[in-house]
C-alpha positions as CSV (number, residue, x, y, z in Angstrom):
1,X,128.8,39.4,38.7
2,X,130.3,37.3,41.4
3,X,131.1,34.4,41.8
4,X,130.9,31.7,44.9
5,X,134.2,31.0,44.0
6,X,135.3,35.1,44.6
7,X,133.3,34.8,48.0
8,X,135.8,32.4,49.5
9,X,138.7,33.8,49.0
10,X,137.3,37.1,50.9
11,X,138.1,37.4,54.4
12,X,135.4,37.3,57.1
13,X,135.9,40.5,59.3
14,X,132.6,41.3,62.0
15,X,132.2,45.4,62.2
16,X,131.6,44.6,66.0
17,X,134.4,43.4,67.5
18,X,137.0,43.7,64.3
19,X,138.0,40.1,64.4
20,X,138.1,37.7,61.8
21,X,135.4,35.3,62.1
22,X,136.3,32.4,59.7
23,X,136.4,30.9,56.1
24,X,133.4,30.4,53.6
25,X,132.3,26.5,53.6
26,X,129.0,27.0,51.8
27,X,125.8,28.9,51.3
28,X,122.3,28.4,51.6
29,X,120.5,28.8,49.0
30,X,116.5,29.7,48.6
31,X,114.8,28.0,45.7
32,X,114.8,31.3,43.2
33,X,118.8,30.7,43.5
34,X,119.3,33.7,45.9
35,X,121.7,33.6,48.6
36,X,119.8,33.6,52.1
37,X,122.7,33.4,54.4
38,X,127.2,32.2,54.2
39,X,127.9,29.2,55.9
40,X,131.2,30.3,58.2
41,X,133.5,27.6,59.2
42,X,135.4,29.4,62.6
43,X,138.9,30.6,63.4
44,X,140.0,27.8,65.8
45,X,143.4,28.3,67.5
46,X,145.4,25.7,68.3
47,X,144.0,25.1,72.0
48,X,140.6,25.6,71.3
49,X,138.0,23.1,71.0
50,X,137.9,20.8,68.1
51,X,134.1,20.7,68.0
52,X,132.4,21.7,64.5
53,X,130.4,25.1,65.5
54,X,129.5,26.5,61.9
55,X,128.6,30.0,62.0
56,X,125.5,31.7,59.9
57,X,125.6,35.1,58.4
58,X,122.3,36.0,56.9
59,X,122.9,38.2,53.8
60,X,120.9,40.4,56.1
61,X,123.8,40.9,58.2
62,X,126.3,41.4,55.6
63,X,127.6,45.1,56.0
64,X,129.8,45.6,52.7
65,X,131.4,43.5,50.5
66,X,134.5,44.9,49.3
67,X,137.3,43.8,47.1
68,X,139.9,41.4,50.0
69,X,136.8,42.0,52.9
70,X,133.8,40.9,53.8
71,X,132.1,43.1,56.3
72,X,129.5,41.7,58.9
73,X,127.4,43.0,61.6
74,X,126.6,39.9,63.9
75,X,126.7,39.1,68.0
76,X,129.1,35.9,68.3
């Protein structure tokens, strides 16, 4: 069992391009309870916009989640 709580601490890594997309904010949640897709708030570096671009990851997209890493397959 895991918990929402474990998914945040993971790091966010895309398979495509090997960067790190971002941090866990939230989830979306279907009304059985099951997880339908992590709500991603972005790396932002210092110069980069300021604007509030949340990514989703459907649970579709999620390639493996491992113990430190969460591996996704997405076209940012």
């Amino acid at each position: 069992m895991m918990l929402l709580s474990d998914l945040q601490t993971k790091t966010i890594v895309n398979v495509t391009d090997g960067k790190n997309i971002g941090s866990i904010i939230d989830v979306k949640v279907d009304n059985k309870g099951i997880i339908e897709a992590l709500v991603i708030d972005p790396n932002k570096g210092l110069f980069k916009s300021f604007s509030k671009e949340e990514i989703t990851i459907r649970w579709s997209e999620i390639a493996k989640i491992g113990e430190d890493v969460i591996l996704v397959k997405k076209d940012l």
